[in-house]
KEVEXGU-437738 format. One line per 5 residues: number of its first residue (from 1); their letters; for each residue x, y, z of N, C-alpha, C, O. Coordinates in Angstrom, 1 decimal. Each point is the difference from the previous one (the first is absolute). Layout:
BEGIN
NUM> a> X:Y:Z:X:Y:Z:X:Y:Z:X:Y:Z | ...
***
This chain:
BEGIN
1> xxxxx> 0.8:-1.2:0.0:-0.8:1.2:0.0:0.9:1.2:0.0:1.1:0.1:0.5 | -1.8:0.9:-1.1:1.2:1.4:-0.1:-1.2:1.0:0.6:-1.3:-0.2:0.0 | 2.0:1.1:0.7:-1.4:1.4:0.4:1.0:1.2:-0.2:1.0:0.3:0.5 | -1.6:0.2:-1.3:0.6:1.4:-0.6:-0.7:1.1:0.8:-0.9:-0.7:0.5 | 0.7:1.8:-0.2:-0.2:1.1:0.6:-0.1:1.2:-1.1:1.0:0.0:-0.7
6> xxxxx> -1.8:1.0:0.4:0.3:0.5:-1.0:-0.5:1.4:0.9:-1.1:0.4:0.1 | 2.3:0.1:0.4:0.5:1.1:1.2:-0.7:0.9:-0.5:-0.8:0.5:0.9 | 0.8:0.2:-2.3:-0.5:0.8:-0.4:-1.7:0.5:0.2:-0.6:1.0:-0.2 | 0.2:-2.7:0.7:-1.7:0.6:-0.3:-0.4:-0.3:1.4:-1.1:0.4:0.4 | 2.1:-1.1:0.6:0.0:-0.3:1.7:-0.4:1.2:-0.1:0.5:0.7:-0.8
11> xxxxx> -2.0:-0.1:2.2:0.2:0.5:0.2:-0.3:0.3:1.6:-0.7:0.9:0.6 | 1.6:-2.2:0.0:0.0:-0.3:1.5:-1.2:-0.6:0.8:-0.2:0.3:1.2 | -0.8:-1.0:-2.0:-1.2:0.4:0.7:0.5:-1.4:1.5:-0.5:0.1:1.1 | 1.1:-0.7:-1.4:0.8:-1.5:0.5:-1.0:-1.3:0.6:0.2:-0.8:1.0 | -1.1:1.0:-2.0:-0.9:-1.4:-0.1:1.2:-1.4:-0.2:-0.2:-1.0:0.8
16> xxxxx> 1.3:0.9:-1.6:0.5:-0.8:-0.7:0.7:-0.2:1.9:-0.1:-1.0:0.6 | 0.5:1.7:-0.3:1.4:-0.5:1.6:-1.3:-0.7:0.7:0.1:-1.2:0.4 | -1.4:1.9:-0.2:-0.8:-0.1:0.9:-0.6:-1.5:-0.5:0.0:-0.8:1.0 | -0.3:0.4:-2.0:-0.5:-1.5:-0.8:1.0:-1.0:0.1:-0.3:-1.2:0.1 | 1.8:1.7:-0.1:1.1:-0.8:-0.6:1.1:0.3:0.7:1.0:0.3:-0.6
21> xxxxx> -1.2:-0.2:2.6:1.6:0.8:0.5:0.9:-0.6:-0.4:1.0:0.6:-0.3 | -1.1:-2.4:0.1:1.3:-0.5:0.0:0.4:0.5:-1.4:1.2:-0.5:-0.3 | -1.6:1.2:-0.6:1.0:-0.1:-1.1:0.0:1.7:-0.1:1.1:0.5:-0.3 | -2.2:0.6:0.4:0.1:1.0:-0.2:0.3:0.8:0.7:-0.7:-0.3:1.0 | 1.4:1.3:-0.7:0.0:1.2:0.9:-0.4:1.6:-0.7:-0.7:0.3:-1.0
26> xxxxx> 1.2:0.5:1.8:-0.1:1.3:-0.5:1.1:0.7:0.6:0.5:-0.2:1.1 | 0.0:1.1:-2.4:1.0:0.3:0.2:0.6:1.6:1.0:-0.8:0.2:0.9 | 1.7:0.7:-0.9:-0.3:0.5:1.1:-0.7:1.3:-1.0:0.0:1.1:0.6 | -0.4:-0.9:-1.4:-1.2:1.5:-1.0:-1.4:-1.5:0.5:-1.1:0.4:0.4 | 1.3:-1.4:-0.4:-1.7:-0.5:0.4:-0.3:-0.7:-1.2:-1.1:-0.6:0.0
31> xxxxx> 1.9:0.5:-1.2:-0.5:-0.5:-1.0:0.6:-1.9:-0.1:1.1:-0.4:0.5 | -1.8:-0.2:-1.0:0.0:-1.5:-0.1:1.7:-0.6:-0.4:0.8:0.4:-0.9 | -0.7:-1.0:1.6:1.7:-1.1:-0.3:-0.1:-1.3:0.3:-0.7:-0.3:1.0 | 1.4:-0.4:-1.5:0.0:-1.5:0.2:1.1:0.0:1.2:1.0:0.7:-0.2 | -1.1:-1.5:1.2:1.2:-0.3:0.9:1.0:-1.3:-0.5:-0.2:-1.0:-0.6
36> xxxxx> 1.5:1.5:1.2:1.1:-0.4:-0.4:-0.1:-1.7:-0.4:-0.3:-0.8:0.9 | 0.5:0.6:-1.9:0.1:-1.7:-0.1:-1.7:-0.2:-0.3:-0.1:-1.2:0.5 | -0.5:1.4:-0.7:-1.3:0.0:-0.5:-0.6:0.4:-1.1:-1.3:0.2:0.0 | 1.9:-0.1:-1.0:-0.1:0.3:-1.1:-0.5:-1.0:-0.6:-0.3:0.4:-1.2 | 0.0:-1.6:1.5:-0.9:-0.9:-0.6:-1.1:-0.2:0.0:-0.7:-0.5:-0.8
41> xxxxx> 0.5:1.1:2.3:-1.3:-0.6:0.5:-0.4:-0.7:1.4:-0.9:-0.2:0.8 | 2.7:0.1:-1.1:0.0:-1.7:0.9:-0.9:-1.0:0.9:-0.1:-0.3:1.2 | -0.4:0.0:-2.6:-1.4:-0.6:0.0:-1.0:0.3:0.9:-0.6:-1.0:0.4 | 0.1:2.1:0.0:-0.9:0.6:1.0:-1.0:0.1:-1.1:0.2:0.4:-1.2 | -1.7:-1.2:1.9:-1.5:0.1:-0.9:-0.4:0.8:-0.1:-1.0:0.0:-0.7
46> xxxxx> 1.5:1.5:1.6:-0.8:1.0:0.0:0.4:0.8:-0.9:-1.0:0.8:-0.2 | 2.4:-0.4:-0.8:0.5:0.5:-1.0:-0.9:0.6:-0.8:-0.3:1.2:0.1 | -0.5:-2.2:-1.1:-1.4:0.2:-0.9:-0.9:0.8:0.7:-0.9:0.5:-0.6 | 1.0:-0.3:2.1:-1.5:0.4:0.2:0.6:1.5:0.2:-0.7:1.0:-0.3 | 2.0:-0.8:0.8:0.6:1.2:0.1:-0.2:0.9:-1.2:-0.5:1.1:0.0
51> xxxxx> 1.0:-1.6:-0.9:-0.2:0.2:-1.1:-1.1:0.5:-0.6:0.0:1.1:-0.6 | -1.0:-2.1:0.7:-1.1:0.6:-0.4:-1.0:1.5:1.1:-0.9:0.8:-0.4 | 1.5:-1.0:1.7:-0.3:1.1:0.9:0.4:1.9:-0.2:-0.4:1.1:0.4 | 1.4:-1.8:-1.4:0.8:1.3:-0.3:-1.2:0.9:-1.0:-0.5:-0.4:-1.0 | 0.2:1.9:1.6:-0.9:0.4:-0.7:0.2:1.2:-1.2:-0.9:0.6:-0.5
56> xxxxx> 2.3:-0.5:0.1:0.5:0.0:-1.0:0.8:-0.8:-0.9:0.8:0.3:-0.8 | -1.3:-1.7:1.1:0.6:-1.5:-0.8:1.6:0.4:0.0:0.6:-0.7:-0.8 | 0.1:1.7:1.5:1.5:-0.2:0.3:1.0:-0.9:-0.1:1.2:0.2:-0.3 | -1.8:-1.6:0.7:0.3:-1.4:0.2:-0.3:-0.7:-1.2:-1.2:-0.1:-0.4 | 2.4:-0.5:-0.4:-0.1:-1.3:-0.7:0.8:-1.2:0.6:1.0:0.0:0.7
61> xxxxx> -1.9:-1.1:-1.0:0.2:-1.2:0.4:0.7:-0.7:-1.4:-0.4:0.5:-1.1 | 0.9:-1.1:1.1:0.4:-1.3:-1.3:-0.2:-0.9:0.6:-0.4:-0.1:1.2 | 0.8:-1.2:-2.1:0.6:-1.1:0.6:1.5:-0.6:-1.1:0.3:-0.2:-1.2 | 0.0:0.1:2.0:1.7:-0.8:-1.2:-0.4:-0.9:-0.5:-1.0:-0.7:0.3 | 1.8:0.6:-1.5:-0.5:-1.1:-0.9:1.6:-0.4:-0.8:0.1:-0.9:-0.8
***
């Protein structure tokens, strides 16, 4: 799984940390970041829902292939 952040349209609301602490945070402006070594996902079920909580779709999910 990949999660990209697309910083430009975050605009801190921090649904994604609040759905998803183990993989998201907020950074110190308040806007959305992946925590260190987490850049996958690492496999937490709640990722997708983070994702989809974000209310500027900020968050993409993939999956590797």
């Amino acid at each position: 799984m990949r999660i990209a952040i697309d910083t430009d349209r975050c605009i801190g609301a921090g649904q994604c940390a609040l759905t998803a602490p183990g993989v998201f945070t907020q950074d110190d402006d308040g806007f959305s970041a992946l925590l260190p070594g987490r850049e996958d996902g690492a496999g937490d079920p709640l990722v997708r829902e983070a994702a989809r909580a974000c209310p500027v779709q900020a968050i993409a999910v993939t999956d590797d292939q």
